[in-house]
N, C-alpha and C positions, 0 to 999 in steps of 0.2 A: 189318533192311533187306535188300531181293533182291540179289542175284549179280550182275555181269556179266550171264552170260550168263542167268538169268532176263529181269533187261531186256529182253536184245536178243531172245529168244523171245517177250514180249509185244509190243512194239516190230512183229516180224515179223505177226504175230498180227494186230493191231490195224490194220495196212495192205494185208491182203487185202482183196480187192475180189471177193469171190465169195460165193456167199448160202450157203454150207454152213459160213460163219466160225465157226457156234456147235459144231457140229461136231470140229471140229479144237480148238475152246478143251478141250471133253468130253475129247475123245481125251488131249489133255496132262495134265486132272486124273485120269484114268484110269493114266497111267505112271507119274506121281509119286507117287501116293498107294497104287502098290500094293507098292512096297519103299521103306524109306528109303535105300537105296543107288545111286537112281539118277535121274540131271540130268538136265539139259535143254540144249540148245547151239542154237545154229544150223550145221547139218553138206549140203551139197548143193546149200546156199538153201533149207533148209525146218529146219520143226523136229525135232528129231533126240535122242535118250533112250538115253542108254550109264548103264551100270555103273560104281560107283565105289568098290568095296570091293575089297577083296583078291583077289589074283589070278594063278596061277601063270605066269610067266614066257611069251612069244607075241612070234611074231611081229606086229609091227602090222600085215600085209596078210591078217592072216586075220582081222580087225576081231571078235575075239570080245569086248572089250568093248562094242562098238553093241550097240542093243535094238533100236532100232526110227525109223525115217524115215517123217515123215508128206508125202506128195507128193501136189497135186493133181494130175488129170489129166480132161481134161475139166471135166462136170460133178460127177465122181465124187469120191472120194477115198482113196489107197491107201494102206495100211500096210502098209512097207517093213523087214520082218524081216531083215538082211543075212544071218542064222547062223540061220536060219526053221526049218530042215529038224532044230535040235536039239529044239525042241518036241514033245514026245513025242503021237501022234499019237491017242493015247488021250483026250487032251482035246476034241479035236472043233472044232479050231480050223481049220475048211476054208478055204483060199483057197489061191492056184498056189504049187505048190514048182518053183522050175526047179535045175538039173543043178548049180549054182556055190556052191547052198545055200542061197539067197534063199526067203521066204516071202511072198507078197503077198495083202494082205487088204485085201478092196474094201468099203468101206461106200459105200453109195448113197444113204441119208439119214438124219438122227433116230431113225425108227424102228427102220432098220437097223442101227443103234448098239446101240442099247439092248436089242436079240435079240440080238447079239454080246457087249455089253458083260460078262458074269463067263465067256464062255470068254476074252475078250482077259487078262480079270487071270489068269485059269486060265495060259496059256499064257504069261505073262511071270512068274510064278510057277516055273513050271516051267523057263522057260527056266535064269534065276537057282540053281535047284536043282543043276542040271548043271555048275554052272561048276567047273573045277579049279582048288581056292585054297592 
């Protein structure tokens, strides 16, 4: 039987009203299935993918266990790296770093997915690699 918050991520899921919905469902089988160590919640109002393995001692306003926020915006839809800038840059995972260490990765449609889709496992891969446990 699902989680909590699985539920309430499909739940979320299942009640947008936006035609990129299939989308976002991708994006979630994409974060789950690329570590076992990491969930799903709802964090924002959106669906939101943290770490859930072992983990050296942080404070919690430096959110290094979040992965990743998927937030619509527009038509578009972003993927919201909080700790973006620890993805080592050699994987080729281009979307905006800004100053605070946020990564934003903008899929535009389906297809756009699916040309991103093994640098996104790349780069949550990676992220996961870095972590001090």
């Amino acid at each position: 039987m699902a989680d909590k918050n699985t539920l309430l991520v499909t739940e979320h899921i299942n009640n947008i009203e936006n035609p990129n919905k299939d989308i976002i469902q991708k994006l979630r089988e994409i974060f789950l299935s690329s570590d076992q160590e990491i969930a799903e919640h709802i964090k924002w109002n959106s669906p939101s993918f943290f770490y859930t393995g072992k983990m050296k001692e942080f404070d919690p306003k430096e959110y290094k266990r979040d992965l990743a926020v998927i937030n619509l915006h527009r038509d578009k839809i972003l993927v919201v790296f909080p700790t973006g800038n620890k993805i080592d840059a050699q994987i080729g995972l281009k979307g905006k770093d800004y100053p605070d260490g946020r990564k934003i990765v903008e899929i535009e449609s389906s297809e756009d997915l699916y040309k991103k889709e093994q640098l996104l496992i790349e780069g949550i891969k990676n992220w996961i690699s870095q972590i001090e446990k």
